[in-house]
N, CA, C and O atoms as CSV, one atom per row, in Angstrom:
chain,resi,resn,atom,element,x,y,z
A,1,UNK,N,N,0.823,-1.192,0.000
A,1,UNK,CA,C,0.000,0.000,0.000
A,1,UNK,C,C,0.870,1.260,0.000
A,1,UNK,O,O,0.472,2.236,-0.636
A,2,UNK,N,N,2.338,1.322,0.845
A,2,UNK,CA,C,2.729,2.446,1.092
A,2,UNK,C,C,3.539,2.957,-0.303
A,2,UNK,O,O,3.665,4.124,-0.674
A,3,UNK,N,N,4.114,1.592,-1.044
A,3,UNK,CA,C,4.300,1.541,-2.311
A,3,UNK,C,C,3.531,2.557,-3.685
A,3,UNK,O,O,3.891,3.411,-4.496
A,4,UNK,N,N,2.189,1.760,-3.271
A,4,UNK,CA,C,0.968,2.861,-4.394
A,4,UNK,C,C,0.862,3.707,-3.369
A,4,UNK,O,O,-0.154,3.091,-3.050
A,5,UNK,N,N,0.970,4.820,-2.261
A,5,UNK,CA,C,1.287,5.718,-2.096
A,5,UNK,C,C,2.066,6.841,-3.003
A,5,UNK,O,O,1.807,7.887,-3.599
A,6,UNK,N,N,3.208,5.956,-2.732
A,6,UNK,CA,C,4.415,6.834,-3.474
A,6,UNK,C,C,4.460,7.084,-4.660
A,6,UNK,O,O,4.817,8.105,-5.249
A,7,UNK,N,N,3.849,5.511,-5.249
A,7,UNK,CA,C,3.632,6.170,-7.140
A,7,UNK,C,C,2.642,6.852,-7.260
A,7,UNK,O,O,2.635,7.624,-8.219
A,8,UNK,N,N,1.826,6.833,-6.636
A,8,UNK,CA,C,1.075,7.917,-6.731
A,8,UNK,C,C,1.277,9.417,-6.391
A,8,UNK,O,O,0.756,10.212,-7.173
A,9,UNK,N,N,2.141,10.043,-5.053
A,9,UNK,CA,C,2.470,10.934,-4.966
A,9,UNK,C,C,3.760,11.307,-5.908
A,9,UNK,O,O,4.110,12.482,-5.802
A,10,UNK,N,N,4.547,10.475,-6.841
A,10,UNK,CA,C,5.351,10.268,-7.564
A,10,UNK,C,C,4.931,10.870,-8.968
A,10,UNK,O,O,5.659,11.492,-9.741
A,11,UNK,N,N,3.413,10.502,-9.147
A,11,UNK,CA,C,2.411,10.987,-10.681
A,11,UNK,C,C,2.065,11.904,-10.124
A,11,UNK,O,O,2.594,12.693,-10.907
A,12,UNK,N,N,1.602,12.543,-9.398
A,12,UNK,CA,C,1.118,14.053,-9.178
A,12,UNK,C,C,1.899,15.182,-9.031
A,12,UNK,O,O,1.521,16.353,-9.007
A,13,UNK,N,N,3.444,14.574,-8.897
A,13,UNK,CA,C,4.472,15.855,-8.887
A,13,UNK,C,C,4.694,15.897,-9.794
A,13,UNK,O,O,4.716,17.072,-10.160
A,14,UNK,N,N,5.032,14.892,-10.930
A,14,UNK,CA,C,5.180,14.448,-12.701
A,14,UNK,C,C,4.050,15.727,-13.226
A,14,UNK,O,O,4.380,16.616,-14.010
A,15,UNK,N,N,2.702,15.596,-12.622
A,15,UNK,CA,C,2.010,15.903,-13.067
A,15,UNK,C,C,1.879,17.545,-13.250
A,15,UNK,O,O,1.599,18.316,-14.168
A,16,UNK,N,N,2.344,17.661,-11.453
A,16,UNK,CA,C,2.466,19.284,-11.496
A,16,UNK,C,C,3.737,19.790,-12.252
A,16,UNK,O,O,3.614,20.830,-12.898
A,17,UNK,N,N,4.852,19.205,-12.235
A,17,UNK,CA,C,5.658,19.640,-13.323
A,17,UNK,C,C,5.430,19.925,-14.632
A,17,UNK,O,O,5.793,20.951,-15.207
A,18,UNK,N,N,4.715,18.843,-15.190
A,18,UNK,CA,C,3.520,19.005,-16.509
A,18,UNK,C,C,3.058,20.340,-16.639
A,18,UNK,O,O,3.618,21.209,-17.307
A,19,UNK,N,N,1.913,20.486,-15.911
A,19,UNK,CA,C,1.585,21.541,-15.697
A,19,UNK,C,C,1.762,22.683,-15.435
A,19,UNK,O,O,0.791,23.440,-15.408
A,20,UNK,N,N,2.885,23.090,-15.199
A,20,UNK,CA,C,4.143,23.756,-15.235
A,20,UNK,C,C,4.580,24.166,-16.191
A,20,UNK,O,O,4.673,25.394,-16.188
A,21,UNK,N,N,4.864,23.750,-16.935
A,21,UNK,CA,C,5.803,23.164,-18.356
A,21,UNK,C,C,4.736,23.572,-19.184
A,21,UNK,O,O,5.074,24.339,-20.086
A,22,UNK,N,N,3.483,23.257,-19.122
A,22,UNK,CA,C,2.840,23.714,-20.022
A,22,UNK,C,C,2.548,24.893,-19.861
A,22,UNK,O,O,2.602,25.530,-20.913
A,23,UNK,N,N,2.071,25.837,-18.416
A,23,UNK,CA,C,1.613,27.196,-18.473
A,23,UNK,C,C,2.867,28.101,-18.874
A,23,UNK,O,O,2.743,29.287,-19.176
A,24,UNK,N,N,4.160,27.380,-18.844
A,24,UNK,CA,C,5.209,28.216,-19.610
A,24,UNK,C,C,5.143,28.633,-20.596
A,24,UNK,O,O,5.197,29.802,-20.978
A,25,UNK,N,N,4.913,26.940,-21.553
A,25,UNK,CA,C,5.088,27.071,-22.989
A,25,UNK,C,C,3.751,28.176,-23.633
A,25,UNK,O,O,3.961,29.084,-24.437
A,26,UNK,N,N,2.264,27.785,-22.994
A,26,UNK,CA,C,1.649,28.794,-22.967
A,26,UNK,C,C,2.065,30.038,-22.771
A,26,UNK,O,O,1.444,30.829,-23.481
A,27,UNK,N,N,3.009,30.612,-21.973
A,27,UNK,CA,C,2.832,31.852,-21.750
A,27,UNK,C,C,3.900,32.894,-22.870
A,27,UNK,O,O,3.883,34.025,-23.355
A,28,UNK,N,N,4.817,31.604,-22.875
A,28,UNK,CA,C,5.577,32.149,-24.329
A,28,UNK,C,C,5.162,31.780,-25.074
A,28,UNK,O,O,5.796,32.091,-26.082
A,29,UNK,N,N,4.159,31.069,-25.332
A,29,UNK,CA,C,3.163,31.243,-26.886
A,29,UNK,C,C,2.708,32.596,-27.206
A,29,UNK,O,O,2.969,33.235,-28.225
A,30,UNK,N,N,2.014,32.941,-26.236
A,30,UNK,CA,C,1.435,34.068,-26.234
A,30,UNK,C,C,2.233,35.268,-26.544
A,30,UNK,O,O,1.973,35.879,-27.581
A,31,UNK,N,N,3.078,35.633,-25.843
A,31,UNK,CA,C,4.438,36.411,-26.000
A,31,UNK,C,C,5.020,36.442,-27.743
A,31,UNK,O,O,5.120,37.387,-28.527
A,32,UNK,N,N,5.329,34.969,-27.899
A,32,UNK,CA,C,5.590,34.603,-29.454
A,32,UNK,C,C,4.530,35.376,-30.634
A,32,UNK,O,O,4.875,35.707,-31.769
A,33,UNK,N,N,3.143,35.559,-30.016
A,33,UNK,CA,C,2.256,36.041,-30.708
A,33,UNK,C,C,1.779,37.426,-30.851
A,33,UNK,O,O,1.273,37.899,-31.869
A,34,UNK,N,N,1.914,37.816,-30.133
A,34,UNK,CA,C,1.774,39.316,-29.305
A,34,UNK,C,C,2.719,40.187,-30.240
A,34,UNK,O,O,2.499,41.263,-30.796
A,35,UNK,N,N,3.862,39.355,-30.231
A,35,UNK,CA,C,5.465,39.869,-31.357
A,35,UNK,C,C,4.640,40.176,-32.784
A,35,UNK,O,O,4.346,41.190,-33.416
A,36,UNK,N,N,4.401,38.547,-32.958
A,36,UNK,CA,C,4.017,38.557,-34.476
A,36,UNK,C,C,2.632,39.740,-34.695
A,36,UNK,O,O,2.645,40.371,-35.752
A,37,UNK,N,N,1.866,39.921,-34.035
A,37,UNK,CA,C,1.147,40.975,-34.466
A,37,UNK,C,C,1.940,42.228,-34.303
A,37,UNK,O,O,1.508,43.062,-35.099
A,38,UNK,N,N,2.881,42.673,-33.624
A,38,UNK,CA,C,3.257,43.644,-33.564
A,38,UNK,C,C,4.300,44.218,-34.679
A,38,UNK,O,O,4.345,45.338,-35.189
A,39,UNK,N,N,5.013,43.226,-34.858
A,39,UNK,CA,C,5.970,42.957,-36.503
A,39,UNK,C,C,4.624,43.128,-37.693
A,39,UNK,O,O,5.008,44.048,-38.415
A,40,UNK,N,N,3.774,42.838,-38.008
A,40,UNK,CA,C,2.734,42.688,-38.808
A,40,UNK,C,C,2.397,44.203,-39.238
A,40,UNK,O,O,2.445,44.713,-40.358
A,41,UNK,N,N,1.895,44.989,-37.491
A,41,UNK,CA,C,1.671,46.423,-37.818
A,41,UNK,C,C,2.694,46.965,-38.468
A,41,UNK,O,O,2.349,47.653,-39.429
A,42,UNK,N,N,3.831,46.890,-38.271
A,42,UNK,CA,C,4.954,47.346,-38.724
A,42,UNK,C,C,5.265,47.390,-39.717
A,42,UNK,O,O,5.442,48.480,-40.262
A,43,UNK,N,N,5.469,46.146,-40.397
A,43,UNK,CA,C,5.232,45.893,-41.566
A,43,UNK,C,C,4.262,46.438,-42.766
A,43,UNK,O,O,4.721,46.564,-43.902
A,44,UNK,N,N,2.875,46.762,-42.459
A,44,UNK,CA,C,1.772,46.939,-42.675
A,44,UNK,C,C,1.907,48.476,-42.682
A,44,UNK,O,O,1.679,48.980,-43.782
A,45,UNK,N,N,2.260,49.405,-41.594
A,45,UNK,CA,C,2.773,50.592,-41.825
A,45,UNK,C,C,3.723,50.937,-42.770
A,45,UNK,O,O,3.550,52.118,-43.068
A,46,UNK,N,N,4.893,50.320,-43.539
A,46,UNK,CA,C,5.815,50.203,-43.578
A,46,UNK,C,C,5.134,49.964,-45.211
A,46,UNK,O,O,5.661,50.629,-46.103
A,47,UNK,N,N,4.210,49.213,-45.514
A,47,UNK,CA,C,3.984,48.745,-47.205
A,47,UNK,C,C,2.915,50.114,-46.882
A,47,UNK,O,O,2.098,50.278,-47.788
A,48,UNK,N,N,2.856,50.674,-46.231
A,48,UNK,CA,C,2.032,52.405,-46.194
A,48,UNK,C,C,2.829,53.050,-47.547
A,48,UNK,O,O,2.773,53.291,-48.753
A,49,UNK,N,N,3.585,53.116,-46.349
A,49,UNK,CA,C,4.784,54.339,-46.405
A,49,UNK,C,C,5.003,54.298,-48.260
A,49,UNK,O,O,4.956,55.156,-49.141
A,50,UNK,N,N,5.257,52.796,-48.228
A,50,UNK,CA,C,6.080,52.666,-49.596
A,50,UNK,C,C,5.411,52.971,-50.389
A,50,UNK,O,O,5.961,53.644,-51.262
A,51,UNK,N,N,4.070,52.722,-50.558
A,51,UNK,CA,C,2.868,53.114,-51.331
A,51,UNK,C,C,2.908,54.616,-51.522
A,51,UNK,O,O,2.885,55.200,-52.605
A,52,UNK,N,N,2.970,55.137,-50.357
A,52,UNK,CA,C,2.863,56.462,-50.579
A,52,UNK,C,C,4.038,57.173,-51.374
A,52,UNK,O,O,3.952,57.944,-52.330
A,53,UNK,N,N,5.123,56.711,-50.733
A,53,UNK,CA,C,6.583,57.135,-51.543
A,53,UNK,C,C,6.647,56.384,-52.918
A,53,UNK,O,O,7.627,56.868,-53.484
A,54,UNK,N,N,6.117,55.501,-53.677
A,54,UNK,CA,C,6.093,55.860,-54.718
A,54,UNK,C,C,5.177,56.131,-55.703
A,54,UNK,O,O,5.360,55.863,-56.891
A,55,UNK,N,N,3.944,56.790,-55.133
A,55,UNK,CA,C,3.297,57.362,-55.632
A,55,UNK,C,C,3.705,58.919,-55.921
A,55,UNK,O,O,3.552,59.332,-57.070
A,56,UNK,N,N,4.257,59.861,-54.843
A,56,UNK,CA,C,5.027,60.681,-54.693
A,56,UNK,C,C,6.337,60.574,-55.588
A,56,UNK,O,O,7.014,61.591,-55.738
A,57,UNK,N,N,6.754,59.271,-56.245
A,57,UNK,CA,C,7.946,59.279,-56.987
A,57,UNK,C,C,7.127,59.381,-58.439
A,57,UNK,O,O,7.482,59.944,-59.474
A,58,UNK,N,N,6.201,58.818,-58.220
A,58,UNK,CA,C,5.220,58.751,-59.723
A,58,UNK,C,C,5.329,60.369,-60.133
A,58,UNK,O,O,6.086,60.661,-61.058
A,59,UNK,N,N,4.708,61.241,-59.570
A,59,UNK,CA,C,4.516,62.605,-59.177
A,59,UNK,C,C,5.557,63.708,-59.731
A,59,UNK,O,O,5.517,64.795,-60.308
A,60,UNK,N,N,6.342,62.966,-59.314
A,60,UNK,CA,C,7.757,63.673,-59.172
A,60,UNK,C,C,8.368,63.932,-60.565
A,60,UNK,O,O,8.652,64.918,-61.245
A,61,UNK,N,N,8.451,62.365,-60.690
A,61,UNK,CA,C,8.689,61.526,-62.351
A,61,UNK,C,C,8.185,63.133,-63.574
A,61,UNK,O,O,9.063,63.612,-64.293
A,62,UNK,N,N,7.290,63.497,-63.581
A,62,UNK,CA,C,6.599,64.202,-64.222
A,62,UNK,C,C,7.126,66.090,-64.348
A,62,UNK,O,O,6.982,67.044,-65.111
A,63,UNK,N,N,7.937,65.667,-62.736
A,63,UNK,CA,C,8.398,66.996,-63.490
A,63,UNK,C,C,9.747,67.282,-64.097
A,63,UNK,O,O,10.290,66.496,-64.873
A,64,UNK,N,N,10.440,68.791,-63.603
A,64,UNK,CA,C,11.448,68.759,-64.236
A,64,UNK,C,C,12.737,68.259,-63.383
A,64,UNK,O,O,12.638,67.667,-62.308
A,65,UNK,N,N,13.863,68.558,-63.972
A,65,UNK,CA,C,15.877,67.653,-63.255
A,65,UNK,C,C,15.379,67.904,-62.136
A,65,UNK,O,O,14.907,66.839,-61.740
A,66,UNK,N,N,15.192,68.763,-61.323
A,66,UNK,CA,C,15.454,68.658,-59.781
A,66,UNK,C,C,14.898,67.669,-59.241
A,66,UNK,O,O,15.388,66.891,-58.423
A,67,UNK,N,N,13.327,67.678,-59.915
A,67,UNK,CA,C,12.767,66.343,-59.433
A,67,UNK,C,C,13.270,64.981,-59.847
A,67,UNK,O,O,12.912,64.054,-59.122
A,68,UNK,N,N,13.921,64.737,-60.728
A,68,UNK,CA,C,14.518,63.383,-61.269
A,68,UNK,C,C,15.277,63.290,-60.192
A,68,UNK,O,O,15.407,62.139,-59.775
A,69,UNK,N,N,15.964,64.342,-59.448
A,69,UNK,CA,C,16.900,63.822,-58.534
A,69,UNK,C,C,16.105,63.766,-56.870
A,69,UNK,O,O,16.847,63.222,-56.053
A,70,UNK,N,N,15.035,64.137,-56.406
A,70,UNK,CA,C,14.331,63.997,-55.688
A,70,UNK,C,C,13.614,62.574,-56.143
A,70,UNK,O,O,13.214,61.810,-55.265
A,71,UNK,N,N,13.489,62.295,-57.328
A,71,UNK,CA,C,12.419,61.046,-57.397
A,71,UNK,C,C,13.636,59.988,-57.131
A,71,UNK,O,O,13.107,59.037,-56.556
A,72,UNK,N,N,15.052,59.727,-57.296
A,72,UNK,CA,C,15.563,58.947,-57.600
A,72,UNK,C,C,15.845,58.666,-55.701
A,72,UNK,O,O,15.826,57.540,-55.205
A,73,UNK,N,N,16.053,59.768,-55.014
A,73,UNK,CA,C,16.466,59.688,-53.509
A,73,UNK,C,C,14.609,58.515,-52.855
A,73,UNK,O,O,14.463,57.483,-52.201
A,74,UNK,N,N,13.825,59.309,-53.406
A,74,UNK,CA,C,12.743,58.959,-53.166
A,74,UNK,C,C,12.663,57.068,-53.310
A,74,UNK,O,O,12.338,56.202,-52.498
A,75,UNK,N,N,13.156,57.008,-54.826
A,75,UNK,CA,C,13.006,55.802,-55.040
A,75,UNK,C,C,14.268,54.515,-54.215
A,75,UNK,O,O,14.082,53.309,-54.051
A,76,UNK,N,N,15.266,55.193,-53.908
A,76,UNK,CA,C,15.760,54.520,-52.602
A,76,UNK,C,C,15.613,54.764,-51.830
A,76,UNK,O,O,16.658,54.712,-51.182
A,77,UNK,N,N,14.694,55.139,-51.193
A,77,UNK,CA,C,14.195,54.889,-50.081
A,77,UNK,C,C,13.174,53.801,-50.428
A,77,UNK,O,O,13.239,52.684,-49.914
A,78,UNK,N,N,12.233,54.150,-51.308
A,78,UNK,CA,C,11.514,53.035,-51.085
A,78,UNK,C,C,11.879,51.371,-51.289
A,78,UNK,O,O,11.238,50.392,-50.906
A,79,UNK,N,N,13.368,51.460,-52.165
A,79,UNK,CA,C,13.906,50.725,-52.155
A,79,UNK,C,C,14.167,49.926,-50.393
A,79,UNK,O,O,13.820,48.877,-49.851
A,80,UNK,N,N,14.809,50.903,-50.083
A,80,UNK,CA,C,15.005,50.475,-48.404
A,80,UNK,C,C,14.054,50.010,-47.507
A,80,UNK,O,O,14.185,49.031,-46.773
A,81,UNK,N,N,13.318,50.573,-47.570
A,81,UNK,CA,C,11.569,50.148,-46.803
A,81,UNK,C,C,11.215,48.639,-47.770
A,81,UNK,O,O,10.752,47.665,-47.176
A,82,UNK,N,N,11.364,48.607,-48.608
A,82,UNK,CA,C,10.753,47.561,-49.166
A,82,UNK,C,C,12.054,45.984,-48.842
A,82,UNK,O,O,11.589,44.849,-48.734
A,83,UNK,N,N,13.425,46.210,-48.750
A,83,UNK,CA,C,13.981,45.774,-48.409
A,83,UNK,C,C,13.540,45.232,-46.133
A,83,UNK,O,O,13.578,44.168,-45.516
A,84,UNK,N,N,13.252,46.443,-45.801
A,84,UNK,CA,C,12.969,45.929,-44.533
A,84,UNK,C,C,11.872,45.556,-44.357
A,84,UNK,O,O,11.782,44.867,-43.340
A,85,UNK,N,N,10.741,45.727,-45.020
A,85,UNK,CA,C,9.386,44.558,-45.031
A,85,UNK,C,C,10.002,43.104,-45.616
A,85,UNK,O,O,9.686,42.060,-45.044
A,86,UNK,N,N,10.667,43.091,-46.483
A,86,UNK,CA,C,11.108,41.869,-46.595
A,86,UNK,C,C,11.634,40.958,-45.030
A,86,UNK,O,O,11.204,39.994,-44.395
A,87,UNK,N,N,12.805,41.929,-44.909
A,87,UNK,CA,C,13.360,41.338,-43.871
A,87,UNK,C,C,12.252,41.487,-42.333
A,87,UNK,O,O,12.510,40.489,-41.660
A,88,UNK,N,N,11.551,42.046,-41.856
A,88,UNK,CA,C,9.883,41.626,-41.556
A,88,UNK,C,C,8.927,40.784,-41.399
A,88,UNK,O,O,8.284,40.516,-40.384
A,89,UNK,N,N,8.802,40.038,-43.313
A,89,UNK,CA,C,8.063,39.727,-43.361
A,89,UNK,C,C,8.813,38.272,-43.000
A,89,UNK,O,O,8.118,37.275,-42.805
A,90,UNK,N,N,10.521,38.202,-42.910
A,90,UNK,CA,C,11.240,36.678,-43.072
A,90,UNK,C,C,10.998,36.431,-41.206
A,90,UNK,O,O,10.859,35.307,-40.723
A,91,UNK,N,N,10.990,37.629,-40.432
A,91,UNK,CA,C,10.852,37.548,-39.549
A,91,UNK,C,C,9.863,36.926,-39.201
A,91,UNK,O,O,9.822,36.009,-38.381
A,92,UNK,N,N,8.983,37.396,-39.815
A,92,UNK,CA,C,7.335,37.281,-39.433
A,92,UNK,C,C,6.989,35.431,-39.896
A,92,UNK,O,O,6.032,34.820,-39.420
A,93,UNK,N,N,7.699,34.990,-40.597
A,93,UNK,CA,C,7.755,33.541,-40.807
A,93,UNK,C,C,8.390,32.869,-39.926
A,93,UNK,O,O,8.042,31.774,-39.483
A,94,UNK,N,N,9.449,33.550,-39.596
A,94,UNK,CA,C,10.456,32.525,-37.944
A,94,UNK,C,C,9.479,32.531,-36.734
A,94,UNK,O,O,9.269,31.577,-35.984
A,95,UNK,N,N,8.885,33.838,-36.667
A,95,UNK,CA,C,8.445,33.509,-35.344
A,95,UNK,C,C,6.534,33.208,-35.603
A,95,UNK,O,O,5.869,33.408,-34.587
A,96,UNK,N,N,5.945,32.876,-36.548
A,96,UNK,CA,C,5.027,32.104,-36.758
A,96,UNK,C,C,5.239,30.490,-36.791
A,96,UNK,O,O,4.492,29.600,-36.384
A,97,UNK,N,N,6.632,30.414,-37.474
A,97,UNK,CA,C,7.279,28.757,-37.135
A,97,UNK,C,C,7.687,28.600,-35.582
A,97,UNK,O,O,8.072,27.482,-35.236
A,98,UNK,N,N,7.650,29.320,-34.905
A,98,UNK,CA,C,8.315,29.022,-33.997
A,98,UNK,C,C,6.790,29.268,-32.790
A,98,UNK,O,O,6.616,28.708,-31.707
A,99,UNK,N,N,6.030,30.132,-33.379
A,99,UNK,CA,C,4.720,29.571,-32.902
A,99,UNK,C,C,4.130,28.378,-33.003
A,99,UNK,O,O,3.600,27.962,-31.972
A,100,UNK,N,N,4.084,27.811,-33.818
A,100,UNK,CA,C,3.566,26.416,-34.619
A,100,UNK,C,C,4.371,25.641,-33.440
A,100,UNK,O,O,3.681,24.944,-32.695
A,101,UNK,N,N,5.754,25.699,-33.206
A,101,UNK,CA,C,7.040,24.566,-32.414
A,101,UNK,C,C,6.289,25.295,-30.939
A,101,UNK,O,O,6.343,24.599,-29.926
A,102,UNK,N,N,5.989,25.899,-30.894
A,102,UNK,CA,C,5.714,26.392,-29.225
A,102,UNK,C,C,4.116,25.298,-29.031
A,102,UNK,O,O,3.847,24.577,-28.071
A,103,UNK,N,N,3.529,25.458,-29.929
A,103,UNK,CA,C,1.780,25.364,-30.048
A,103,UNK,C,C,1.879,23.570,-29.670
A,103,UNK,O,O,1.320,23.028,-28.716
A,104,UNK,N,N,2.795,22.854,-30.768
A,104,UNK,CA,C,2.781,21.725,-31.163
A,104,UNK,C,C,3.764,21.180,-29.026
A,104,UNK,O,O,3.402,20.260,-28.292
A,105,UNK,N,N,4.568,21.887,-28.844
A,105,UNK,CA,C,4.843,21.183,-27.217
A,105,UNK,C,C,4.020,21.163,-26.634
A,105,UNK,O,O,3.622,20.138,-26.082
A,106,UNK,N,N,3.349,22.528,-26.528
A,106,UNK,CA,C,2.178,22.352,-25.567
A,106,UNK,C,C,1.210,21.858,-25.583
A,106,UNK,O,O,0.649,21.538,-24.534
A,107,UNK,N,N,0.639,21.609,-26.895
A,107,UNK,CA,C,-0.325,20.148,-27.197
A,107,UNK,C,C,0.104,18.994,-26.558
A,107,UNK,O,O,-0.753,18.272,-26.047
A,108,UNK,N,N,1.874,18.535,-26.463
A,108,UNK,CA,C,2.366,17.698,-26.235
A,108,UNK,C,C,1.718,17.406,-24.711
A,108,UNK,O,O,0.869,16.646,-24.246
A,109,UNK,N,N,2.657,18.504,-24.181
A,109,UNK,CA,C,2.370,18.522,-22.649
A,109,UNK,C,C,1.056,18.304,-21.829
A,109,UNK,O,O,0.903,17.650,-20.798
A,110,UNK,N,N,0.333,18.878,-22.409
A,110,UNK,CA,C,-1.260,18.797,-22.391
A,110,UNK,C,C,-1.503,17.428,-22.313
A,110,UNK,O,O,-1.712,16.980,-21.185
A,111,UNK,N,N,-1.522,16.623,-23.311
A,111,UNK,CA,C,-1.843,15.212,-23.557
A,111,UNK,C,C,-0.941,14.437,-22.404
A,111,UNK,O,O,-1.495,13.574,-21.724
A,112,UNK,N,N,0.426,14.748,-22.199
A,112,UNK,CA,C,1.107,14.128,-21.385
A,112,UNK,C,C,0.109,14.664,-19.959
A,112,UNK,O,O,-0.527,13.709,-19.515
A,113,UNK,N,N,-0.051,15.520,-19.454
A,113,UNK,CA,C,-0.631,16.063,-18.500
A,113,UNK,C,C,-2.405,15.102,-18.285
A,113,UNK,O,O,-2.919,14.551,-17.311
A,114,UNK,N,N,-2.818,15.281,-19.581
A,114,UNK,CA,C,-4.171,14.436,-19.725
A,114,UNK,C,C,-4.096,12.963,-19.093
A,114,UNK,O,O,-4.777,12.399,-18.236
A,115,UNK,N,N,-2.721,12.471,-20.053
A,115,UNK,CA,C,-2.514,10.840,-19.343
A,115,UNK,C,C,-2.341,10.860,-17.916
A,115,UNK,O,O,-3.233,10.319,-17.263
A,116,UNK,N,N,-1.325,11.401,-17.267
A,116,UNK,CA,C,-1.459,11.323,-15.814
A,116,UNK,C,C,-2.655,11.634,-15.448
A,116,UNK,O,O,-3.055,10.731,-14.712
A,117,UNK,N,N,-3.621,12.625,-15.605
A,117,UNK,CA,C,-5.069,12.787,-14.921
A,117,UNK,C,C,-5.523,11.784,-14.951
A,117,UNK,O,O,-5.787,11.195,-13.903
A,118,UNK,N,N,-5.776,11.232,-16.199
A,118,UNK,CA,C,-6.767,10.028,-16.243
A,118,UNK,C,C,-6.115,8.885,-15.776
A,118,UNK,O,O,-6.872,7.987,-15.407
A,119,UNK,N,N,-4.591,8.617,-15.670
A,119,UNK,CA,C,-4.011,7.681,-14.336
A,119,UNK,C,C,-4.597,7.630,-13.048
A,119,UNK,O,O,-5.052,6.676,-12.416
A,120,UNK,N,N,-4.461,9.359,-12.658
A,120,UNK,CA,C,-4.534,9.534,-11.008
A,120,UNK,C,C,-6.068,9.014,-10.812
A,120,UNK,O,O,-6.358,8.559,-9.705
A,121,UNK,N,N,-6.865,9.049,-11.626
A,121,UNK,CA,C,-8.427,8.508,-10.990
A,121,UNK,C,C,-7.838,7.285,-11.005
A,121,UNK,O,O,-8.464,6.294,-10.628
C-alpha cells in the first residue's frame, strides 16, 4: 500500500511539473504572438509608407531635373523600406514557425498532463 502511495504521490508531482511546463510554454506562446502581431503592424505601416513614396515618386517623375533627382532619392528609399518589409516579413515567418514549435509542445504537454489525470483517478 505504502508503495501505491508513493507512485502515486510520484504521478502528481510528474504531473504538477507538466503543468508547469505547459503554463510556460503557454505563456511564451502568447508572448511569441503578441510579437508577431506587432511585426505585422509594422510591416503593414511600412507597405504604407512605400505606397505612398512611390506614388510621390510617380509625381515627381513628371516633373522637371530637380525632381529626377528627388524622385531617384525617393526611389531609394523606397527601395530600403521595401527591403525591410522583406526582412519583416522573413521575420514574421520565424516567429510564426516558432509559434507552430511552441503550439505543437504544448499540445504535447497537455496530452502528457491528460494521461497522468486520467491515471490519477
Amino acid at each position: 500500500m505504502d508503495a501505491f502511495k508513493k507512485k502515486l504521490e510520484t504521478i502528481r508531482a510528474e504531473a504538477e511539473v507538466a503543468k508547469g511546463k505547459a503554463e510556460n510554454v503557454e505563456n511564451e506562446l502568447n508572448e511569441l504572438k503578441k510579437e508577431a502581431a506587432i511585426k505585422e503592424e509594422v510591416a503593414a505601416a511600412q507597405a504604407s509608407t512605400i505606397q505612398t513614396l512611390e506614388t510621390d515618386l510617380e509625381s515627381m517623375m513628371t516633373g522637371g531635373n530637380d525632381s529626377k533627382t528627388k524622385a531617384r532619392e525617393l526611389e531609394l528609399r523606397a527601395e530600403e523600406l521595401e527591403r525591410k518589409v522583406r526582412s519583416l516579413e522573413d521575420e514574421q515567418s520565424k516567429l510564426e514557425a516558432k509559434i507552430k514549435d511552441m503550439t505543437e509542445k504544448r499540445n504535447k504537454v497537455r496530452t502528457e498532463l491528460d494521461g497522468l489525470a486520467t491515471f490519477d483517478e
